[in-house]
C-alpha positions as CSV (number, residue, x, y, z in Angstrom):
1,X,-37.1,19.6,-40.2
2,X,-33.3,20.4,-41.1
3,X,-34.3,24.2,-41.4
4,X,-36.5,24.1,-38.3
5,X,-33.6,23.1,-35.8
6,X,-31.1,25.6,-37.5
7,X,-33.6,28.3,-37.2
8,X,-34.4,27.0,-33.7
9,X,-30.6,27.1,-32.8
10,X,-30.1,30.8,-34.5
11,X,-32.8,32.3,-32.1
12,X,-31.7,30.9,-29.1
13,X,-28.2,32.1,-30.2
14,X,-29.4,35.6,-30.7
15,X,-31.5,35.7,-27.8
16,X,-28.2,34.2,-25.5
17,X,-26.2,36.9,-26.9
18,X,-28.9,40.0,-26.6
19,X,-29.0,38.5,-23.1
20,X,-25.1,38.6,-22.4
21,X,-25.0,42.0,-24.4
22,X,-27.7,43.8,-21.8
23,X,-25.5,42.6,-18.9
24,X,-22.2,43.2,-20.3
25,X,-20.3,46.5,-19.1
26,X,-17.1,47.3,-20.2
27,X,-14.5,50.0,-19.0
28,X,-11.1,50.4,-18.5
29,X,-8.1,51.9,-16.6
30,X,-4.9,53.5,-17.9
31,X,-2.1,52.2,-15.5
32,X,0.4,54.3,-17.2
33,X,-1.8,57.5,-15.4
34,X,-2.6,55.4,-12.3
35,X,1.4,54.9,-12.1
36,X,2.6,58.0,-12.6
37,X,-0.1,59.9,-10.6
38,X,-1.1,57.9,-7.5
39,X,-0.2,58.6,-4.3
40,X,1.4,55.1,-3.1
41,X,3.8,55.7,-6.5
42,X,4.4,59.4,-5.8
43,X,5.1,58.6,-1.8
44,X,7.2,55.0,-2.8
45,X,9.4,57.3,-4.9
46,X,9.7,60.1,-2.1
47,X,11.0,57.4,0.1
48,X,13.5,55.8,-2.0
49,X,14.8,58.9,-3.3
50,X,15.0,59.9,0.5
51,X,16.4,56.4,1.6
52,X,19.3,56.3,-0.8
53,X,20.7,60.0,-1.8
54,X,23.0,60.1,0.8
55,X,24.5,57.1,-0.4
56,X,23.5,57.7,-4.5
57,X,25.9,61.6,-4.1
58,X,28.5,59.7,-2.2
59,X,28.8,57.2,-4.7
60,X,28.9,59.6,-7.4
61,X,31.4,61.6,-5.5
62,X,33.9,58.9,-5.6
63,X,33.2,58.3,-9.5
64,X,33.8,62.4,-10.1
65,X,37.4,61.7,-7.9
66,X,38.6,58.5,-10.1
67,X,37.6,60.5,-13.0
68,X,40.1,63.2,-11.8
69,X,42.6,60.7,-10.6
70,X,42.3,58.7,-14.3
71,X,42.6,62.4,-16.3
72,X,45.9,62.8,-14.1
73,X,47.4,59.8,-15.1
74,X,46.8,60.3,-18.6
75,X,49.4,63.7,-17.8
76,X,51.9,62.0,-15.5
77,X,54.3,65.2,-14.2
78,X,57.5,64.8,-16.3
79,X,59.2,64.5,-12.9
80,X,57.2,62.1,-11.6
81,X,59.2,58.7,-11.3
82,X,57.7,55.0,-13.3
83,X,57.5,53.5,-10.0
84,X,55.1,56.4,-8.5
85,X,53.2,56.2,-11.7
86,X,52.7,52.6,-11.4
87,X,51.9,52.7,-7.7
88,X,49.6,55.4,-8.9
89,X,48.2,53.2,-11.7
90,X,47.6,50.4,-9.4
91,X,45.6,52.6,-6.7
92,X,43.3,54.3,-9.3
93,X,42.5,50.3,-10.4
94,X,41.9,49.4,-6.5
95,X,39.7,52.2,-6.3
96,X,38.0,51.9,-9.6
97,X,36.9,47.9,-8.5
98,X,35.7,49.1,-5.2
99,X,33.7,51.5,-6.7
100,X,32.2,49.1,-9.4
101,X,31.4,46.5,-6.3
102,X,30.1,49.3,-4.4
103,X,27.5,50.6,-7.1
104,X,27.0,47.1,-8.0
105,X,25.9,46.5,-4.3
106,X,23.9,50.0,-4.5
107,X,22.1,48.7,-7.3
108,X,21.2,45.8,-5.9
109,X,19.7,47.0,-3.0
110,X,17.7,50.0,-5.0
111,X,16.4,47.0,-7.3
112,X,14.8,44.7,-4.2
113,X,13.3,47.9,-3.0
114,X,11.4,48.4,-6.0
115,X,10.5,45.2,-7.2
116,X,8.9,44.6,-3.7
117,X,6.7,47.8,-4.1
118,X,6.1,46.9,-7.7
119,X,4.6,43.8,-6.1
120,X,2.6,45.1,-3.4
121,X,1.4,48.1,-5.5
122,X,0.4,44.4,-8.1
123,X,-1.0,43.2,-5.2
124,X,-3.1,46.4,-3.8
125,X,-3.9,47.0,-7.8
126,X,-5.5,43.5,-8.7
127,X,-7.6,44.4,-5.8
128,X,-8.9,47.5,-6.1
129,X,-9.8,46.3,-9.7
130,X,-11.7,42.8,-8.1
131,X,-13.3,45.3,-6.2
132,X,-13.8,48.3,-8.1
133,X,-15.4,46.1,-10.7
134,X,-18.3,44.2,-8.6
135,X,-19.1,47.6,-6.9
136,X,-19.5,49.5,-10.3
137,X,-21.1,46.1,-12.1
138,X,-18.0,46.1,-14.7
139,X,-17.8,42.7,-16.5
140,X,-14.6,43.8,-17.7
141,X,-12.2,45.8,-16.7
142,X,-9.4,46.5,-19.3
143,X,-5.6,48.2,-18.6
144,X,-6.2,51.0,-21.3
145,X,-3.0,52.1,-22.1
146,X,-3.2,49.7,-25.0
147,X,-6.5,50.5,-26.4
148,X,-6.0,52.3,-30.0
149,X,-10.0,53.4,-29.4
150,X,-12.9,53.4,-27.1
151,X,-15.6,55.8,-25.9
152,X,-14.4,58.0,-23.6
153,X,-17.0,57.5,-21.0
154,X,-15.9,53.8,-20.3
155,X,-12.3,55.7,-19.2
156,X,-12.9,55.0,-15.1
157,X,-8.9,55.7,-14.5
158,X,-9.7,58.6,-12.5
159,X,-12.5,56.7,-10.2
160,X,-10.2,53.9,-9.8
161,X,-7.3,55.8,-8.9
162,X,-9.0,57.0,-6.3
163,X,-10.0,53.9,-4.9
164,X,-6.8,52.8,-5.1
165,X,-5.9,55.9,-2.9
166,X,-8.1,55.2,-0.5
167,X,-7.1,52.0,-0.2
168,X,-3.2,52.5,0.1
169,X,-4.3,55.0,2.8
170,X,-6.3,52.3,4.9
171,X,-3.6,49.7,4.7
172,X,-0.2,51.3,3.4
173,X,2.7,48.8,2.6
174,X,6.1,49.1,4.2
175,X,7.8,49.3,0.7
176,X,6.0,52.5,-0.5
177,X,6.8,54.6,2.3
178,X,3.8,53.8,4.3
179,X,3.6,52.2,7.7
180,X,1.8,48.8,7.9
181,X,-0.8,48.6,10.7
């Protein structure tokens, strides 16, 4: 009786799992490629290399002068009096704060930029692959860049890229250079 129920239990295992394994469909998706290569990346970075330049060169304009103005008071002129050195001295530190709050500010600003793309490009990503994966019957859907090996054919990066093209396109978030509707 004992062997009967195990041998009972066994088949029903095997046939549950030769049922799950017919169903089962696995691919995945390199979001390293996806990232560097899709469009809402490519025109997010356009815009925020566009949005802060100006500012970015003028920043670095006033870090080339206080480099100049700290490489002249390391060579005071020999004629130069202490008290014009020190006033000298005490400019170049005025300077060299404001800059640090300025860049600190910059940096700021750069860094809420991009973490709210980084979260609408999450957003439009989880998705495309909700999405992607019911259309193409995927069961799972795996971020690849982590995968030391697997069949080349389950590699749908290039599919879902587009789709996540495509979708940017029909809906395009503010933060990525697009234009909400």
């Amino acid at each position: 009786m004992w062997k009967t129920c195990l041998t009972a239990i066994a088949l029903c295992l095997l046939m549950v799992n030769a049922a799950l394994a017919a169903e089962l469909k696995i691919a995945f998706v390199n979001m390293r490629e996806v990232v560097a290569e899709s469009e809402p990346v490519k025109k997010a970075r356009a815009a925020m290399e566009s949005k802060f330049k100006a500012e970015r060169d003028k920043l670095e304009k006033q870090g080339s002068d206080l480099q100049k103005q700290r490489d002249a008071l390391k060579n005071p002129a020999s004629n130069q009096a202490r008290e014009v050195t020190e006033q000298k001295r005490a400019e170049f530190i005025r300077k060299s704060q404001d800059l640090d709050q300025k860049m600190r500010e910059y940096s700021a600003r750069v860094e809420k930029e991009g973490m709210q793309f980084n979260n609408e490009m999450n957003d439009l990503v989880n998705k495309v692959a909700k999405d992607f994966a019911v259309k193409k019957g995927i069961t799972y859907l795996l971020e690849g860049s982590a995968l030391l090996y697997a069949d080349p054919s389950m590699d749908v990066t290039k599919e879902f890229m587009e789709e996540v093209n495509r979708q940017w396109k029909e809906n395009p978030p503010a933060a990525s250079g697009g234009k909400k509707k």
